[in-house]
Backbone as a chain_set.jsonl record, in Angstrom:
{"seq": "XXXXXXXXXXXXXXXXXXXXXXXXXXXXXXXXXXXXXXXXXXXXXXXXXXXXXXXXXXXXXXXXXXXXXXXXXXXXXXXXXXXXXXXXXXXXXXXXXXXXXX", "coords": {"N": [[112.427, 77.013, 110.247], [109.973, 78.296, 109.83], [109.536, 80.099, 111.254], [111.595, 81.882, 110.561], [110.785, 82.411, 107.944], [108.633, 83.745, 108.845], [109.744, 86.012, 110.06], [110.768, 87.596, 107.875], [108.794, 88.261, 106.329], [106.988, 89.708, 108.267], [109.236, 91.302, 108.443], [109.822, 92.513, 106.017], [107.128, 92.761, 104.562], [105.984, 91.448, 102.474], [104.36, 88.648, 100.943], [103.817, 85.684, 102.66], [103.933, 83.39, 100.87], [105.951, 84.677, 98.679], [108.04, 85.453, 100.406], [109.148, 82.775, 101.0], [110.043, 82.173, 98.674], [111.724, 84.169, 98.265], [113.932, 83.541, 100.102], [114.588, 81.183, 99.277], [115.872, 81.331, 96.912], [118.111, 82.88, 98.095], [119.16, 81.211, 99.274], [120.232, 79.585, 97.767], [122.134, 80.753, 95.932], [123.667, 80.826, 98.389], [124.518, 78.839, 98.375], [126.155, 78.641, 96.118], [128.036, 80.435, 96.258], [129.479, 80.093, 98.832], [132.282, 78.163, 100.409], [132.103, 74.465, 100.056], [132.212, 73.203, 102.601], [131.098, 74.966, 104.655], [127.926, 75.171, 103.06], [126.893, 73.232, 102.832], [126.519, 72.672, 105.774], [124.829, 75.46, 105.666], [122.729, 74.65, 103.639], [121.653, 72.143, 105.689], [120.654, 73.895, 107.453], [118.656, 74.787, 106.402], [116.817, 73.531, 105.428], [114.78, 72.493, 102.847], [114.869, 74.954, 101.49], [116.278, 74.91, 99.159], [114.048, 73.342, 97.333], [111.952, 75.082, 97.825], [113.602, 77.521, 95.975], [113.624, 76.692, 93.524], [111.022, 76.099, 92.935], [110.744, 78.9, 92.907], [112.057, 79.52, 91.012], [110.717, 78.386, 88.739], [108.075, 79.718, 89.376], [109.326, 82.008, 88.289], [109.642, 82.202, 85.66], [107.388, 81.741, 84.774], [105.981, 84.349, 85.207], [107.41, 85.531, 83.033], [107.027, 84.829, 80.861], [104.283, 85.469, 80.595], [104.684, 88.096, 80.514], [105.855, 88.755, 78.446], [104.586, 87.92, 76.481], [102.169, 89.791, 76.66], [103.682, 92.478, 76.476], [104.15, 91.853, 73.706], [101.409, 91.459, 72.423], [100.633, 94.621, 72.91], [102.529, 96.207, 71.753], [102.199, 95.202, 68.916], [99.449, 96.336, 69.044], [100.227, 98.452, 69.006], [101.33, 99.025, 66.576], [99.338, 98.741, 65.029], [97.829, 100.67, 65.612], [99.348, 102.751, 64.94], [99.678, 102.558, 62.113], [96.835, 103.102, 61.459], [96.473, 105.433, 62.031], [98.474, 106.255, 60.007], [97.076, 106.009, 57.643], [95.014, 107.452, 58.141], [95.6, 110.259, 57.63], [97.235, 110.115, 55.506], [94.26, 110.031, 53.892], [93.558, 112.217, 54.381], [94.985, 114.606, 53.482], [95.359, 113.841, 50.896], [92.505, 114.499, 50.568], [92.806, 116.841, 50.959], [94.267, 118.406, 49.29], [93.193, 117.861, 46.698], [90.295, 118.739, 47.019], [91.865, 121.388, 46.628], [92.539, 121.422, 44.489], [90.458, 121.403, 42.972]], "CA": [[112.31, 77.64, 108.954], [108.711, 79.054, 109.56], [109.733, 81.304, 112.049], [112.318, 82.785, 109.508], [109.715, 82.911, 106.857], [107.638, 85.304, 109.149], [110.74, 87.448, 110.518], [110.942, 88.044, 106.295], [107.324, 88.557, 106.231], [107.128, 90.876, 109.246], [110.256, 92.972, 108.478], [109.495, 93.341, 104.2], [105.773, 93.194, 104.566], [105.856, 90.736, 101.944], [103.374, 87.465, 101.634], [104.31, 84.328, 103.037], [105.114, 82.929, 99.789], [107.152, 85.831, 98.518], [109.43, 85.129, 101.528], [109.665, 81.267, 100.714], [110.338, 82.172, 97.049], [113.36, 84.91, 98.758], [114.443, 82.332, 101.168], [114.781, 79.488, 98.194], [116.827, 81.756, 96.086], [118.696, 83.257, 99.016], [119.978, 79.988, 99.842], [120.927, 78.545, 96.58], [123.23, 81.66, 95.908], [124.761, 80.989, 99.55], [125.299, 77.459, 98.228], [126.736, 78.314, 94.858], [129.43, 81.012, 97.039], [130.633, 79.435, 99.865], [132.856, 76.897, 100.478], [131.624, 73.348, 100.268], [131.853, 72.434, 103.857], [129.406, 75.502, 104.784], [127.537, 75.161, 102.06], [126.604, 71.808, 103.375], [125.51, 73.387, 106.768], [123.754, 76.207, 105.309], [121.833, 73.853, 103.224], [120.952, 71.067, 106.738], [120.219, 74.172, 108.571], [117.336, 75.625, 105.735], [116.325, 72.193, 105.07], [113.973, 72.63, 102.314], [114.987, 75.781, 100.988], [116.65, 74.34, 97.862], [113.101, 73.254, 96.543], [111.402, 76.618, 97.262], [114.419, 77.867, 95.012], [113.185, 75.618, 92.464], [109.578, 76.816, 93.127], [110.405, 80.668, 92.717], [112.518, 79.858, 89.788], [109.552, 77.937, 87.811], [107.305, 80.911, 88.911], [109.425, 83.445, 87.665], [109.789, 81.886, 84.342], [106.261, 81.768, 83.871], [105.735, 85.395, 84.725], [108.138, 85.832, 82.239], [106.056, 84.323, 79.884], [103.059, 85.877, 80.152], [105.18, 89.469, 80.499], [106.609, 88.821, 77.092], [102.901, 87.813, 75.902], [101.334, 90.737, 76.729], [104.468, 93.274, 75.667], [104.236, 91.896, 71.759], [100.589, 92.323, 72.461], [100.78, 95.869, 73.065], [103.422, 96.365, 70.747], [101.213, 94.42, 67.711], [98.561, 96.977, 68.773], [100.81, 100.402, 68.95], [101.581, 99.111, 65.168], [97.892, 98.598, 64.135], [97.486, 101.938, 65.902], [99.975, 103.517, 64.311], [99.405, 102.024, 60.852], [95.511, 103.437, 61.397], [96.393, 107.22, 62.166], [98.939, 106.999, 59.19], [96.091, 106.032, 56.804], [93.612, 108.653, 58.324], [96.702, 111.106, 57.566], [97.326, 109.795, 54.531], [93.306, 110.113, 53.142], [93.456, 113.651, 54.938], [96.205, 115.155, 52.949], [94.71, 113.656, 49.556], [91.375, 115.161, 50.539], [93.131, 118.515, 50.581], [95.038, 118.183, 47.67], [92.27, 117.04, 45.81], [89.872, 120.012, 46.893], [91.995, 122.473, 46.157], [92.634, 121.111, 42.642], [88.933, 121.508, 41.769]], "C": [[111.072, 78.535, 108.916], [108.836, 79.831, 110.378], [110.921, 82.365, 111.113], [111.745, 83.253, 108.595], [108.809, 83.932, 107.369], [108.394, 86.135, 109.662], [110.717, 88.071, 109.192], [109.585, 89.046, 106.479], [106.972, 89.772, 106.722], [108.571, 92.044, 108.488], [110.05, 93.465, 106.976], [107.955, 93.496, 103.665], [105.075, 92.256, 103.326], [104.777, 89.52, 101.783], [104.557, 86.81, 102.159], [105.337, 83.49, 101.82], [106.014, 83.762, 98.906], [108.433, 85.391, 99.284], [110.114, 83.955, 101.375], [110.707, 81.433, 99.94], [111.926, 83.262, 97.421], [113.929, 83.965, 99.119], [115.082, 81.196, 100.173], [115.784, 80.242, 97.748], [118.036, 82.456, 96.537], [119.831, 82.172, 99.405], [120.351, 79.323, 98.907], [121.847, 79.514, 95.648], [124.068, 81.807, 96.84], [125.756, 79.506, 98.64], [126.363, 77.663, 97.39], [127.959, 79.882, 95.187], [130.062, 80.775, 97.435], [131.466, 78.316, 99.532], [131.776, 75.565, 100.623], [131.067, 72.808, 101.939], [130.668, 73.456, 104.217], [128.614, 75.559, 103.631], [126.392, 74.505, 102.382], [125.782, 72.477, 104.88], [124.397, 74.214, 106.766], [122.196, 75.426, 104.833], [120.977, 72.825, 104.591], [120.154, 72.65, 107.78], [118.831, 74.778, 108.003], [116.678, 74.898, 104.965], [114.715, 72.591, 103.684], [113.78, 73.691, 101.374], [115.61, 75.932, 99.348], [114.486, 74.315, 97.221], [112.141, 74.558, 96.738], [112.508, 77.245, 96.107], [114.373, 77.703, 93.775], [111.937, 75.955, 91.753], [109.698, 78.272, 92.336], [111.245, 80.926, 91.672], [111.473, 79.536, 88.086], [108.71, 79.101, 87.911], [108.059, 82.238, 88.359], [109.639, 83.285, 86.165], [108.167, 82.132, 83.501], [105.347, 83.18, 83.693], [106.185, 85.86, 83.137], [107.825, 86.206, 81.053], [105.246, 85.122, 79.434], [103.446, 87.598, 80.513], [105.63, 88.861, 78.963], [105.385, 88.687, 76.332], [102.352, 89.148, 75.753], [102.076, 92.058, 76.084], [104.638, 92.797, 74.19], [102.498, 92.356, 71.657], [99.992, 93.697, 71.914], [101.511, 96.455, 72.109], [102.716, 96.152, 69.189], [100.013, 96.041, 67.848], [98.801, 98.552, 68.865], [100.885, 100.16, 67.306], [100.295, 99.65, 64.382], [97.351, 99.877, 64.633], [98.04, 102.855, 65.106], [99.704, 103.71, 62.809], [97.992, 102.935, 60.677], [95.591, 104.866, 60.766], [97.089, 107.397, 60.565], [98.328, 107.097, 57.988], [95.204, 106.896, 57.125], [94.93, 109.873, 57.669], [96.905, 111.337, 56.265], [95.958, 110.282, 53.693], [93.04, 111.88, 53.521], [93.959, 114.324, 54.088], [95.209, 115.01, 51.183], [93.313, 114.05, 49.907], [92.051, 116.5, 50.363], [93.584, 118.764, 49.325], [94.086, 118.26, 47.024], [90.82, 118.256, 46.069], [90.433, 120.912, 46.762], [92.722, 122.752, 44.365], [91.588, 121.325, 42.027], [88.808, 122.929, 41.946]], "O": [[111.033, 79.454, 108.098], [107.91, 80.635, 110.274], [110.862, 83.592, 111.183], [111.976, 84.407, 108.236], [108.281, 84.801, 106.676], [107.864, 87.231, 109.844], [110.632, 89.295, 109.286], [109.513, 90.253, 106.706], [106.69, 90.75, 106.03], [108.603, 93.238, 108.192], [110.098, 94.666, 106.712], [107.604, 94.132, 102.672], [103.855, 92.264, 103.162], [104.171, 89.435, 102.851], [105.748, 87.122, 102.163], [106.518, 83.154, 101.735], [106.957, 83.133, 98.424], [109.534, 85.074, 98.835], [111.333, 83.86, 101.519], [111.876, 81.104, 100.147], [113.006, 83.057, 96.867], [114.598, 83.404, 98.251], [116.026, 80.47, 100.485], [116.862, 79.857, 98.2], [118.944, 82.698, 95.742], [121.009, 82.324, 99.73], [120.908, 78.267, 99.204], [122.288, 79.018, 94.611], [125.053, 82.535, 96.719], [126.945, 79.281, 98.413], [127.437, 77.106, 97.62], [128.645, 80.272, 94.242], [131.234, 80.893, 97.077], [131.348, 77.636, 98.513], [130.729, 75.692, 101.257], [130.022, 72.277, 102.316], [129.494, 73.09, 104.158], [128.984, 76.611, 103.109], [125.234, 74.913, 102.302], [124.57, 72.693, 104.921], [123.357, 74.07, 107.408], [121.074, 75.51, 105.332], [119.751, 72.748, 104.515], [119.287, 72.473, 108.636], [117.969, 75.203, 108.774], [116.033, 75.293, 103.994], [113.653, 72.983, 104.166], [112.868, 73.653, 100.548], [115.409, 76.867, 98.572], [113.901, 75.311, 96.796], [111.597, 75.013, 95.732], [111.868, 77.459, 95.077], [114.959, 78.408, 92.953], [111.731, 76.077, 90.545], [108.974, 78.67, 91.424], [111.405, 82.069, 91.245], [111.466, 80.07, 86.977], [108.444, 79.674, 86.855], [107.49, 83.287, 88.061], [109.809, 84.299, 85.488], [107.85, 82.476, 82.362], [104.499, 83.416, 82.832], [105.462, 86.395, 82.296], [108.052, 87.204, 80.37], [105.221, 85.551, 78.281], [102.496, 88.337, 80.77], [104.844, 87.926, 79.116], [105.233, 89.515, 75.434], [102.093, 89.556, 74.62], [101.429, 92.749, 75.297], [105.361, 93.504, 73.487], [102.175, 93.348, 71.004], [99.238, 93.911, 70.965], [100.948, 97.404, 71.564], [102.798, 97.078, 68.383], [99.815, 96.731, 66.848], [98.021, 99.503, 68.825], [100.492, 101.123, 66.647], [100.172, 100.529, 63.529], [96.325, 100.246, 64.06], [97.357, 103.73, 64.572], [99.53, 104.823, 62.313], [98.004, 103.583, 59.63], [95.154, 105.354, 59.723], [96.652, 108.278, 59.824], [98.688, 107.958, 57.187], [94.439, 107.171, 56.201], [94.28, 110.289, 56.71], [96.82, 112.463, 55.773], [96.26, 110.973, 52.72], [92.318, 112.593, 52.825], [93.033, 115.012, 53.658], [94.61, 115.898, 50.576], [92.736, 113.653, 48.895], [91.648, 117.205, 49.438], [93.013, 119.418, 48.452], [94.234, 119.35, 46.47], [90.337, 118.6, 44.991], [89.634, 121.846, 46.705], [93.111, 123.631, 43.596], [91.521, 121.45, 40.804], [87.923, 123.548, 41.356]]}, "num_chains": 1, "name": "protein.A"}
């Protein structure tokens, strides 16, 4: 298995655990294709590759996370941006108005 993890490595330039985290999810989409009987082989021959699968599904959840965190974020502060300019906009306009009434 660790010689497959660095043919990954080597040929996508990838880390180490990148390749695991391919490798896990690689192999638990062979499982949930094939037939049962290979299925079963695939799985004895990448012994371990199920729980990286497991691994690179918990870390991608928690990117997830903290990508959805940071996009309301950003979002919260395009409002309070927006909201700002339309009050400078707003006191702009009634300054003109308002000098050329006197």
């Amino acid at each position: 298995m660790e010689d497959l993890i660095a043919q990954i490595t080597e040929k996508t330039g990838v880390t180490a655990e990148k390749a695991k985290d391919m490798l896990g999810v690689t192999t638990e989409w062979m499982k949930d294709k094939l037939p049962e009987s290979l299925s079963d082989q695939v799985t004895a021959a990448l012994s371990g590759a199920s729980g990286m699968a497991s691994s690179a599904v918990e870390k991608s959840k928690g990117v997830a996370g903290t990508a959805a965190g940071t996009a309301s974020g950003a979002a919260t502060s395009a409002t309070e941006t927006a909201e700002g300019l339309w009050d400078k906009a707003k006191d702009t306009v009634t300054g003109l108005t308002s000098s050329k009434d006197e």
